[in-house]
N, CA, C and O atoms as a CHARMM CRD file, in Angstrom:
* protein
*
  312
    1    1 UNK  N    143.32900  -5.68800 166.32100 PROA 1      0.00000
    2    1 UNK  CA   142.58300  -4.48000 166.62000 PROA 1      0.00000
    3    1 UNK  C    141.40400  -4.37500 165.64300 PROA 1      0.00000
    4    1 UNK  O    141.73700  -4.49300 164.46400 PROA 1      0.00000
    5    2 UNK  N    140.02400  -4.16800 165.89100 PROA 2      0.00000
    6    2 UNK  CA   138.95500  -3.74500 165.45800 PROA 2      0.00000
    7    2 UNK  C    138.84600  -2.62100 165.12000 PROA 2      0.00000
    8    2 UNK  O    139.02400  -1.64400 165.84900 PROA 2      0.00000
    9    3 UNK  N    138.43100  -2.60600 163.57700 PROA 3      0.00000
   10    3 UNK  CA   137.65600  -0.96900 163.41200 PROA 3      0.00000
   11    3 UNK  C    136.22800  -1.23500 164.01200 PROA 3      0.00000
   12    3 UNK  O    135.69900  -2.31300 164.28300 PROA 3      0.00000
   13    4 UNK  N    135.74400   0.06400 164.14500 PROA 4      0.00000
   14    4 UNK  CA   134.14100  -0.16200 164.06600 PROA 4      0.00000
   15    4 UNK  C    133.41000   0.46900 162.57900 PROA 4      0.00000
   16    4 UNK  O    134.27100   0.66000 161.72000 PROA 4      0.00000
   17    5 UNK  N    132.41300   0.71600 162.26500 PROA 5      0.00000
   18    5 UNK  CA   131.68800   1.08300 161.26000 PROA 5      0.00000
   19    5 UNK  C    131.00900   2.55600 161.06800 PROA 5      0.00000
   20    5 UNK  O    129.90100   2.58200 161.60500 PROA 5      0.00000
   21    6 UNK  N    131.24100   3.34000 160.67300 PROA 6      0.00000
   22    6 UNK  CA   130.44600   4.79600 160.99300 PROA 6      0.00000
   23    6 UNK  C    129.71200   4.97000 159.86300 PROA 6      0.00000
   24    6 UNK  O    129.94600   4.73500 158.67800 PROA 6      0.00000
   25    7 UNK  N    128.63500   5.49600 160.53700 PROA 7      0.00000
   26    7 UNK  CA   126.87000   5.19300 159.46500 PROA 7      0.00000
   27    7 UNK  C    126.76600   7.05500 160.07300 PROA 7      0.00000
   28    7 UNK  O    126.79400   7.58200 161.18400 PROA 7      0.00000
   29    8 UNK  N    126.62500   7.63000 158.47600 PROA 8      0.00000
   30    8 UNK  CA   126.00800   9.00800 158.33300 PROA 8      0.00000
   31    8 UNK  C    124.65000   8.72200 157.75900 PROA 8      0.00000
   32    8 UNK  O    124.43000   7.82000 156.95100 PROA 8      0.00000
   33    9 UNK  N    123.46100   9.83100 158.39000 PROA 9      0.00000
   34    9 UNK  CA   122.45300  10.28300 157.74400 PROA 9      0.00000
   35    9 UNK  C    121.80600  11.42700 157.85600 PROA 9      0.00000
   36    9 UNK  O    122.08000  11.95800 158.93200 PROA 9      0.00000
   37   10 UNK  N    121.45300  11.72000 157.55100 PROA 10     0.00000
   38   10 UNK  CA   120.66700  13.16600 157.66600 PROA 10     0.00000
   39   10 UNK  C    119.09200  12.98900 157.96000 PROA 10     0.00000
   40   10 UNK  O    118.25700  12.52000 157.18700 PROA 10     0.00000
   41   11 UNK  N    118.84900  13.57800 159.53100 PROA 11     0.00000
   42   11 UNK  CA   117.53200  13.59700 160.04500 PROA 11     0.00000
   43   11 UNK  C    117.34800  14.90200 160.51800 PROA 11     0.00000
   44   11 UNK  O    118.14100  15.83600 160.62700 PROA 11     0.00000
   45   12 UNK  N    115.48700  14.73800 160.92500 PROA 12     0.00000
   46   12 UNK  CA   115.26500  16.44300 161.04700 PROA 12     0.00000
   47   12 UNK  C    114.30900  15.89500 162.21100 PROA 12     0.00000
   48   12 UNK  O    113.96300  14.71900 162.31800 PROA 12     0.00000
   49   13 UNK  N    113.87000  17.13700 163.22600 PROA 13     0.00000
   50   13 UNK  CA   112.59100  16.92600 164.13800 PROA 13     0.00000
   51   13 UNK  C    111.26500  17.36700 163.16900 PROA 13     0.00000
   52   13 UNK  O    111.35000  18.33900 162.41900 PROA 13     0.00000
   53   14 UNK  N    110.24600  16.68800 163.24900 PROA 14     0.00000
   54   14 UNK  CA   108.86100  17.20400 162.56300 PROA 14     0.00000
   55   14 UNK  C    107.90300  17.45800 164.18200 PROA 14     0.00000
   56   14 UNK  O    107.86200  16.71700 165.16400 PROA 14     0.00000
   57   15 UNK  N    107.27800  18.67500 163.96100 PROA 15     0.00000
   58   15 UNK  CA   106.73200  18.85000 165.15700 PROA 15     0.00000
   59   15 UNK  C    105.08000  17.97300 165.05300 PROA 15     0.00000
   60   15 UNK  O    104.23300  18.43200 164.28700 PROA 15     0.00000
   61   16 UNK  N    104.85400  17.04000 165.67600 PROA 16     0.00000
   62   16 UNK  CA   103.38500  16.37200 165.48700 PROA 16     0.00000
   63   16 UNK  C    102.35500  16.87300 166.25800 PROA 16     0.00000
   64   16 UNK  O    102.36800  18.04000 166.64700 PROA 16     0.00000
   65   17 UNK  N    101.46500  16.10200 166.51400 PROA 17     0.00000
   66   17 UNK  CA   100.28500  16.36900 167.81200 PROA 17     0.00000
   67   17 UNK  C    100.79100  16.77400 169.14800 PROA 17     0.00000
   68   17 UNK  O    101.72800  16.26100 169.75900 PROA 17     0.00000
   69   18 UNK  N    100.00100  17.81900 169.53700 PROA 18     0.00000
   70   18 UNK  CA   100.25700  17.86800 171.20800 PROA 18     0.00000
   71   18 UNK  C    101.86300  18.22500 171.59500 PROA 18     0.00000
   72   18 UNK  O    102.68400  17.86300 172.43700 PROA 18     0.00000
   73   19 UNK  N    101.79900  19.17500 170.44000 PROA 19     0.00000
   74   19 UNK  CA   103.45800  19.23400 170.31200 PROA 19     0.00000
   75   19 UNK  C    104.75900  18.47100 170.59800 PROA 19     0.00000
   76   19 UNK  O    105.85600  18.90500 170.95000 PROA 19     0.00000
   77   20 UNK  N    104.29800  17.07600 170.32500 PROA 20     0.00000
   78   20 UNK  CA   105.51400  15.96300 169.90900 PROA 20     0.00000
   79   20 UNK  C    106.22400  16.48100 169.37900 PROA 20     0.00000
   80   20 UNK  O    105.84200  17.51500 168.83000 PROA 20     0.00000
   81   21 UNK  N    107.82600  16.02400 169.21400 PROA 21     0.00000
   82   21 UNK  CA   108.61100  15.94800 167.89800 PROA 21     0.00000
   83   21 UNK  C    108.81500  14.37200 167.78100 PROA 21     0.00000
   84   21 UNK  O    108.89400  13.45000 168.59300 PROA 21     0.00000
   85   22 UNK  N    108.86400  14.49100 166.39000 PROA 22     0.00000
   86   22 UNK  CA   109.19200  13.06300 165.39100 PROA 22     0.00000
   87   22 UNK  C    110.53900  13.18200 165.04600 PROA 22     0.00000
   88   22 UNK  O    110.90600  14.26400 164.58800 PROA 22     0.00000
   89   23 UNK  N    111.44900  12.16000 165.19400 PROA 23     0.00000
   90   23 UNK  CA   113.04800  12.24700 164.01700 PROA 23     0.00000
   91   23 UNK  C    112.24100  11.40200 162.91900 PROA 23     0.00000
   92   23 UNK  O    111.64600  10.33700 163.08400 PROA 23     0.00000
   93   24 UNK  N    112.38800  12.19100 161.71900 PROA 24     0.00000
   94   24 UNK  CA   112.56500  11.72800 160.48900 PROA 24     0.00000
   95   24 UNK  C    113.89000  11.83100 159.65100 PROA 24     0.00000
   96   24 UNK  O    114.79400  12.64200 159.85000 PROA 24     0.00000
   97   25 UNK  N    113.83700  10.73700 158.55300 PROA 25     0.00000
   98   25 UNK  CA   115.12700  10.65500 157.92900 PROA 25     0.00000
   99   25 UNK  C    114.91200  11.58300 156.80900 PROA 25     0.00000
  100   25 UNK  O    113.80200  11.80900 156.32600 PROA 25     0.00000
  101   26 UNK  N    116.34500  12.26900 156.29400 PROA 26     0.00000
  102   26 UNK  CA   115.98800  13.12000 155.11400 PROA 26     0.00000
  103   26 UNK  C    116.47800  14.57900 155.47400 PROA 26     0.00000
  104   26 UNK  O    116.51600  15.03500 156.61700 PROA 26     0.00000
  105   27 UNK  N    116.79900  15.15600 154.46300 PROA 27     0.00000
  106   27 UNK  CA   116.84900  16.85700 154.47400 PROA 27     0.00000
  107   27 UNK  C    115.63900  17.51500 155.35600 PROA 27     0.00000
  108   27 UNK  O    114.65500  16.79400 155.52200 PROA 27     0.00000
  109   28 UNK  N    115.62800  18.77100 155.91200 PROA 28     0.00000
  110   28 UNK  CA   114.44200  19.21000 156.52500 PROA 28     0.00000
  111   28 UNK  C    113.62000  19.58300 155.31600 PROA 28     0.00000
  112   28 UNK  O    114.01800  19.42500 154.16200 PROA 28     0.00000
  113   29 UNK  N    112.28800  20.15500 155.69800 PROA 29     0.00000
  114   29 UNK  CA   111.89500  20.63900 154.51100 PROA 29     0.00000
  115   29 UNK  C    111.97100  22.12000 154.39100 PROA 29     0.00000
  116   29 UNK  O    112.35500  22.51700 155.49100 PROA 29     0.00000
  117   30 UNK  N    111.79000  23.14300 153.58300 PROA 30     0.00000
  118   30 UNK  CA   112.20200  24.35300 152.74900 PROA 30     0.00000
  119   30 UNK  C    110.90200  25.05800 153.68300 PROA 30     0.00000
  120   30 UNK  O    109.68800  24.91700 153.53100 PROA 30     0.00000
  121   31 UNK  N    111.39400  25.57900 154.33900 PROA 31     0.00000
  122   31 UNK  CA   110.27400  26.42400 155.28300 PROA 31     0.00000
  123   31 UNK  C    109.02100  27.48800 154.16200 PROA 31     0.00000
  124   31 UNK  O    109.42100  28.10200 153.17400 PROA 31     0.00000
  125   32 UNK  N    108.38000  27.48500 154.36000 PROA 32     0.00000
  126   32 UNK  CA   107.37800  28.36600 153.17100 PROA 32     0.00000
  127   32 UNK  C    107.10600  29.57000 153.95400 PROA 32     0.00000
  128   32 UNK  O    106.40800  29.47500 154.96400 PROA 32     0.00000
  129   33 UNK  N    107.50500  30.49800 153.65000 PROA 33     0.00000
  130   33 UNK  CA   106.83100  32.00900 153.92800 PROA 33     0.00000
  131   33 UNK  C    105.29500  32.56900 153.45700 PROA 33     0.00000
  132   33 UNK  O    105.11200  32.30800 152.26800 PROA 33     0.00000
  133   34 UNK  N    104.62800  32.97600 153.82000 PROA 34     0.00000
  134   34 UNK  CA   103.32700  33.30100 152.86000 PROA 34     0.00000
  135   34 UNK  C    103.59300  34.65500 152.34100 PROA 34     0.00000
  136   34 UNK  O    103.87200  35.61300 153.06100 PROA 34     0.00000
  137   35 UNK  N    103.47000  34.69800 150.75200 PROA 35     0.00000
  138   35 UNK  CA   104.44000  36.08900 150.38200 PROA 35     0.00000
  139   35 UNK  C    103.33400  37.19100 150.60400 PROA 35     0.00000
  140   35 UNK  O    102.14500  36.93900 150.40800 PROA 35     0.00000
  141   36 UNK  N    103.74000  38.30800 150.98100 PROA 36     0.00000
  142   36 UNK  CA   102.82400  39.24600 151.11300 PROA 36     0.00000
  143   36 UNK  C    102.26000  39.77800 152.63600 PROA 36     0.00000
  144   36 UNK  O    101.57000  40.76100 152.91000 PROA 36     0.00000
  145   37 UNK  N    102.73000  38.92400 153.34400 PROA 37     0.00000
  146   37 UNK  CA   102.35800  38.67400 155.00300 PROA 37     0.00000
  147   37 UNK  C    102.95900  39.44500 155.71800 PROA 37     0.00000
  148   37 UNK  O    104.05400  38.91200 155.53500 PROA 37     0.00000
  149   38 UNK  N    103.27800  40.60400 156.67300 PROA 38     0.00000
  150   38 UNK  CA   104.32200  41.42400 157.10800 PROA 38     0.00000
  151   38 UNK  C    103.92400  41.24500 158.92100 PROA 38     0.00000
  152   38 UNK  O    103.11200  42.02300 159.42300 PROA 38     0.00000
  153   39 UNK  N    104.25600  40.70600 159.33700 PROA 39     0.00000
  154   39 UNK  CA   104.23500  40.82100 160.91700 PROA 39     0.00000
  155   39 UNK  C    103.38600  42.02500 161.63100 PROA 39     0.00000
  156   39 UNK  O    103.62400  43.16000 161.21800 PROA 39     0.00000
  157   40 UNK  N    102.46300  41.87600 162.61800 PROA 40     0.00000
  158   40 UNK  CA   101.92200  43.06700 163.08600 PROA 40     0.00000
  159   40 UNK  C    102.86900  43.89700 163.24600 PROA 40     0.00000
  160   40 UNK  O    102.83800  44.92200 162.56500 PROA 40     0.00000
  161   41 UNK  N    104.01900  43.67200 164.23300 PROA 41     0.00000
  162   41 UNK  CA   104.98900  44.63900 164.57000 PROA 41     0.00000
  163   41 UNK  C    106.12500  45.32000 163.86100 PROA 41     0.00000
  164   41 UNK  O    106.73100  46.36900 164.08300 PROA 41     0.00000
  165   42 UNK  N    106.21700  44.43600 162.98200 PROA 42     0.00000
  166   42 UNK  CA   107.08300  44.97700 161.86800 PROA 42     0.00000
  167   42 UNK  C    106.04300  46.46100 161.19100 PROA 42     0.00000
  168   42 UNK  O    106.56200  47.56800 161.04500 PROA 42     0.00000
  169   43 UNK  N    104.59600  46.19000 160.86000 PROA 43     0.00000
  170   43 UNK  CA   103.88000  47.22800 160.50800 PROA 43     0.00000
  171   43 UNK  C    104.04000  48.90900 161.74700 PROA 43     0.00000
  172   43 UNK  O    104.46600  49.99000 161.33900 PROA 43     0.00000
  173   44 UNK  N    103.73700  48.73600 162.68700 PROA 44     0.00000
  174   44 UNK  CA   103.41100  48.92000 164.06200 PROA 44     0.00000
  175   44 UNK  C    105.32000  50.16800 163.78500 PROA 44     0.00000
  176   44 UNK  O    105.38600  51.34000 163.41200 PROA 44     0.00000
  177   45 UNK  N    106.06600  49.54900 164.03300 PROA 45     0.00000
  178   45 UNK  CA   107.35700  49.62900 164.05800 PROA 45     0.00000
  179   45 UNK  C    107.29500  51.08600 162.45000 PROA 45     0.00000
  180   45 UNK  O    107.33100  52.31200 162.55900 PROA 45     0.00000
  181   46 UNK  N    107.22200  50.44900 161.50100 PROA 46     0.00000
  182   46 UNK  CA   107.56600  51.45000 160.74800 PROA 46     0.00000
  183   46 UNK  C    106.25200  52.45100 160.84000 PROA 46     0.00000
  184   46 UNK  O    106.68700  53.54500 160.48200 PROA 46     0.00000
  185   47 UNK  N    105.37000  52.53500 161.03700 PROA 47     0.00000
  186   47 UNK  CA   104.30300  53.57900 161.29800 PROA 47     0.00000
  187   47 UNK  C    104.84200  54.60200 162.00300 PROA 47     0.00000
  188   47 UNK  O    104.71600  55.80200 161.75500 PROA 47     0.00000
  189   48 UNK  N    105.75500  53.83900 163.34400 PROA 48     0.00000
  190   48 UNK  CA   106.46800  54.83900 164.42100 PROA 48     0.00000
  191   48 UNK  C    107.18900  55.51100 163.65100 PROA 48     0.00000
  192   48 UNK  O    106.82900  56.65400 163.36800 PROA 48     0.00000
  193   49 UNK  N    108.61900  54.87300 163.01300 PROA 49     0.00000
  194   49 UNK  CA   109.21900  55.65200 162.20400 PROA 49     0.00000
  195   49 UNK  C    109.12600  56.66700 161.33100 PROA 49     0.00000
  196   49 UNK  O    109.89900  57.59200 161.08200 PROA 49     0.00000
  197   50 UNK  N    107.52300  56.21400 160.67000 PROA 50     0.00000
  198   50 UNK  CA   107.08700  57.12200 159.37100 PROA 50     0.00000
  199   50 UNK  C    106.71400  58.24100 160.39200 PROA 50     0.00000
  200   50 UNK  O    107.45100  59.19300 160.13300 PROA 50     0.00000
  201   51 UNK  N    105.91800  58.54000 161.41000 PROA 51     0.00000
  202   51 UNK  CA   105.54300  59.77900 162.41600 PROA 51     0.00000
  203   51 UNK  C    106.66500  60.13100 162.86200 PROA 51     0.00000
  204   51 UNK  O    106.74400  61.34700 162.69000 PROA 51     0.00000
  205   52 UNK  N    107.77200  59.66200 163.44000 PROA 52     0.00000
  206   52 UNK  CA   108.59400  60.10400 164.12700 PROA 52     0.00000
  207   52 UNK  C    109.32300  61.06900 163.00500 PROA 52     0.00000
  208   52 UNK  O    109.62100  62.22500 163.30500 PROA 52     0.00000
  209   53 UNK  N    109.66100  60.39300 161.36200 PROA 53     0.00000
  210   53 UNK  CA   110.24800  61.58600 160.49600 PROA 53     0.00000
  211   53 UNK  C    109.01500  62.77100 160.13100 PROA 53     0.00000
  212   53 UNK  O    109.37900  63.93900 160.00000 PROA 53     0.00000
  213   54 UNK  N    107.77100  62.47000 159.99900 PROA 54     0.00000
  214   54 UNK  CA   107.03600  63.49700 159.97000 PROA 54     0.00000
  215   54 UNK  C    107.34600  64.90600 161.04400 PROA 54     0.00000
  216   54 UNK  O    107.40800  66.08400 160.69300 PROA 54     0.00000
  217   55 UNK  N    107.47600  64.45400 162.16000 PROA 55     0.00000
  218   55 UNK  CA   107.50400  65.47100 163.17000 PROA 55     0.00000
  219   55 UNK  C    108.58100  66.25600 163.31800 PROA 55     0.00000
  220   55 UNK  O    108.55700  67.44300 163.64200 PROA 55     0.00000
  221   56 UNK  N    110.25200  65.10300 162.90600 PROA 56     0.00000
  222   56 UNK  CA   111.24600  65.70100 163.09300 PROA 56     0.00000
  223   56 UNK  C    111.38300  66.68500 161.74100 PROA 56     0.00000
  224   56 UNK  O    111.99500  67.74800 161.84700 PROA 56     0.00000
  225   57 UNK  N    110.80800  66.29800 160.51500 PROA 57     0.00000
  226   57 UNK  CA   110.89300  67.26800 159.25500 PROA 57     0.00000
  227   57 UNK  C    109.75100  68.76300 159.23000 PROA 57     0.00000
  228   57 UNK  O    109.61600  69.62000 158.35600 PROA 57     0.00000
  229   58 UNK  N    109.03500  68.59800 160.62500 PROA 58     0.00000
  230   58 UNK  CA   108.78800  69.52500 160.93500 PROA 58     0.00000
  231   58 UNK  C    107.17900  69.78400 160.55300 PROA 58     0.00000
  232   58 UNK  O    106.45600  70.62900 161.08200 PROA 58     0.00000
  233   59 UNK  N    106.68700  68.55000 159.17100 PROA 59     0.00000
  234   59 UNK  CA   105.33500  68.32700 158.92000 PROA 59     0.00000
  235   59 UNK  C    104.32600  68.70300 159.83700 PROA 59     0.00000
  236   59 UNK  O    103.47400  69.57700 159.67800 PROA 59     0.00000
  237   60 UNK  N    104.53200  67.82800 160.99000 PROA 60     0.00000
  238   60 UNK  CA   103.65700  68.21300 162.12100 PROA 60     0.00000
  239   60 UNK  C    104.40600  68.72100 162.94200 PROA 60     0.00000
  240   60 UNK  O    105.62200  68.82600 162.78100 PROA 60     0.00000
  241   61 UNK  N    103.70900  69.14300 164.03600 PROA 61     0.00000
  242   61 UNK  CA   104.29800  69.77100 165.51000 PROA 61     0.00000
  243   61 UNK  C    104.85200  68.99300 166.19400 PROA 61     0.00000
  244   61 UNK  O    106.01600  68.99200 166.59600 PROA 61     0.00000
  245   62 UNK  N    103.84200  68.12300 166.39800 PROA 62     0.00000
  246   62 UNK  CA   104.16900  67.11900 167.91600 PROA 62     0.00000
  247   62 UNK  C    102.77700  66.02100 167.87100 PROA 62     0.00000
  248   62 UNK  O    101.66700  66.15700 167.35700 PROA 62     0.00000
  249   63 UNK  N    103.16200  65.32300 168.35700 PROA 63     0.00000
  250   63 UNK  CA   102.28400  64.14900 168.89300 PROA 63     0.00000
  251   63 UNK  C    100.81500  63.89600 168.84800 PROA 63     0.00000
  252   63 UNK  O    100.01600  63.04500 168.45400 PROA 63     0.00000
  253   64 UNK  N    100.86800  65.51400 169.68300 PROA 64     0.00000
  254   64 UNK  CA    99.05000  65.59800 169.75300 PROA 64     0.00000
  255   64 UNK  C     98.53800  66.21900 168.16700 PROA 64     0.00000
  256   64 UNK  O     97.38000  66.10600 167.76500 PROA 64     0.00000
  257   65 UNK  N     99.22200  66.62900 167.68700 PROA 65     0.00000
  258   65 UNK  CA    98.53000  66.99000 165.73500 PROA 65     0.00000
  259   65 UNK  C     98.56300  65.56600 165.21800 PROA 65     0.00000
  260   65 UNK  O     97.60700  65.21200 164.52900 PROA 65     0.00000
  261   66 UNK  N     99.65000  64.60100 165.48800 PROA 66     0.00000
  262   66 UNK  CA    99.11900  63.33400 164.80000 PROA 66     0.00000
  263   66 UNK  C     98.38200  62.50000 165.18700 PROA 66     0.00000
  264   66 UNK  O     97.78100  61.64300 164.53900 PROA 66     0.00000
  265   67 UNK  N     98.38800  62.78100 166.67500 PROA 67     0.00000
  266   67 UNK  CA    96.57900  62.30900 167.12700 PROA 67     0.00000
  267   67 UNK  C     95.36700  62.60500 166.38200 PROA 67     0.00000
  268   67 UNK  O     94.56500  61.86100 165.81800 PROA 67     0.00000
  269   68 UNK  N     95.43600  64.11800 166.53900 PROA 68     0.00000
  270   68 UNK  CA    94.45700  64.69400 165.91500 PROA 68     0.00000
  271   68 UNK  C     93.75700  64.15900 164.44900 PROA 68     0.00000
  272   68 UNK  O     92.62600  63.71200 164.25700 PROA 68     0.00000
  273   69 UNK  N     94.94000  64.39500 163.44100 PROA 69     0.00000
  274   69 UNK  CA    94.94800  63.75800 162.20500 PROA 69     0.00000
  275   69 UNK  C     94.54000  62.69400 161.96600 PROA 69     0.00000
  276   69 UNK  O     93.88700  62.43100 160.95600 PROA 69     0.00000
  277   70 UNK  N     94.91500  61.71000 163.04300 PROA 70     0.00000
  278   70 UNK  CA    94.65700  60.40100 163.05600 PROA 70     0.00000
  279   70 UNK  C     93.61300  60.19600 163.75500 PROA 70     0.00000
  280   70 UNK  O     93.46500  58.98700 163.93300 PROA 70     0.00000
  281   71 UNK  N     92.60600  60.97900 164.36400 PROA 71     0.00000
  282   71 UNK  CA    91.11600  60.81200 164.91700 PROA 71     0.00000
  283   71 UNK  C     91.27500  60.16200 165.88000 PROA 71     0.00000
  284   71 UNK  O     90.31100  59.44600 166.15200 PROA 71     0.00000
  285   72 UNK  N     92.66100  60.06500 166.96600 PROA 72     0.00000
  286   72 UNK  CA    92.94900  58.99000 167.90700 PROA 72     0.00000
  287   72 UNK  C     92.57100  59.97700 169.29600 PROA 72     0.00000
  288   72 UNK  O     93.29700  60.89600 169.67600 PROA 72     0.00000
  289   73 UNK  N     91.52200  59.65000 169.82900 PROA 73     0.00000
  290   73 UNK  CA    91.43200  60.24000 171.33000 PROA 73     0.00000
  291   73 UNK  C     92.46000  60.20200 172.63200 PROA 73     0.00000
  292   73 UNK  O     92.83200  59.07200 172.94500 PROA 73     0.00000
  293   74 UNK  N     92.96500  61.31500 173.43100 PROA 74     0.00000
  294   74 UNK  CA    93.94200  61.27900 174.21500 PROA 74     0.00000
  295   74 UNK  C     93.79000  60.20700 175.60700 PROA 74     0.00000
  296   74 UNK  O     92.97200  60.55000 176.46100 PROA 74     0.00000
  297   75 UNK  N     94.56400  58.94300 175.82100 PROA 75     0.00000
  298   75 UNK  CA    94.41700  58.22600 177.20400 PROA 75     0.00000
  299   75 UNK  C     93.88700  58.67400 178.15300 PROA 75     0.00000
  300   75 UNK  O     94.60000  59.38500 178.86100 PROA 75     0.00000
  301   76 UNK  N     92.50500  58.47400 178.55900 PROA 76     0.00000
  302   76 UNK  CA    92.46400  58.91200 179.90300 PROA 76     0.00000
  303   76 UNK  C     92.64200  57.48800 181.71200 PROA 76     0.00000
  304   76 UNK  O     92.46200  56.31500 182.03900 PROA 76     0.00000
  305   77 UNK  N     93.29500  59.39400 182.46200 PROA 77     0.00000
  306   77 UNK  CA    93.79100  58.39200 183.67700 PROA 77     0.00000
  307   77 UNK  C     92.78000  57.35600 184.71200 PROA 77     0.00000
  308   77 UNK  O     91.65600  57.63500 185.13200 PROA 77     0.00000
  309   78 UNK  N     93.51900  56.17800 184.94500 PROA 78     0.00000
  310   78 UNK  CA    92.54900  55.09200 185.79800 PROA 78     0.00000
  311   78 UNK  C     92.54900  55.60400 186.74900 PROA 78     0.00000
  312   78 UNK  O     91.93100  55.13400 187.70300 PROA 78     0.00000
């Protein structure tokens, strides 16, 4: 009876041109964040929040005062 041979390595996809992927051998590499960078929507998202406790703590009225405040003109219909 034959054994066979079992070969470990550690490979990763690298994304190339024209959105190829490459297998390379090796650990992946350590993804880099750019520090300081916050997602539009992540911004977008807590703005809502920060108005939404303004209004419920009673700061403002409603909607149309933080329009106002905010110099934002009301949608008009198509």
């Amino acid at each position: 009876m034959s054994q066979g041979i079992k070969f470990q390595t550690k490979v990763h996809f690298r994304c190339g041109r024209n959105g190829r992927k490459h297998l390379e051998a090796g650990d992946a590499p350590v993804a880099s964040v750019e520090p300081g960078r916050v997602p539009r929507i992540s911004r977008l998202m807590a703005l809502a929040i920060r108005f939404d406790g303004l209004i419920r703590d009673g700061v403002v009225t409603d909607q149309a005062e933080l329009a106002r405040l905010g110099h934002v003109t009301r949608a008009s219909p198509e």
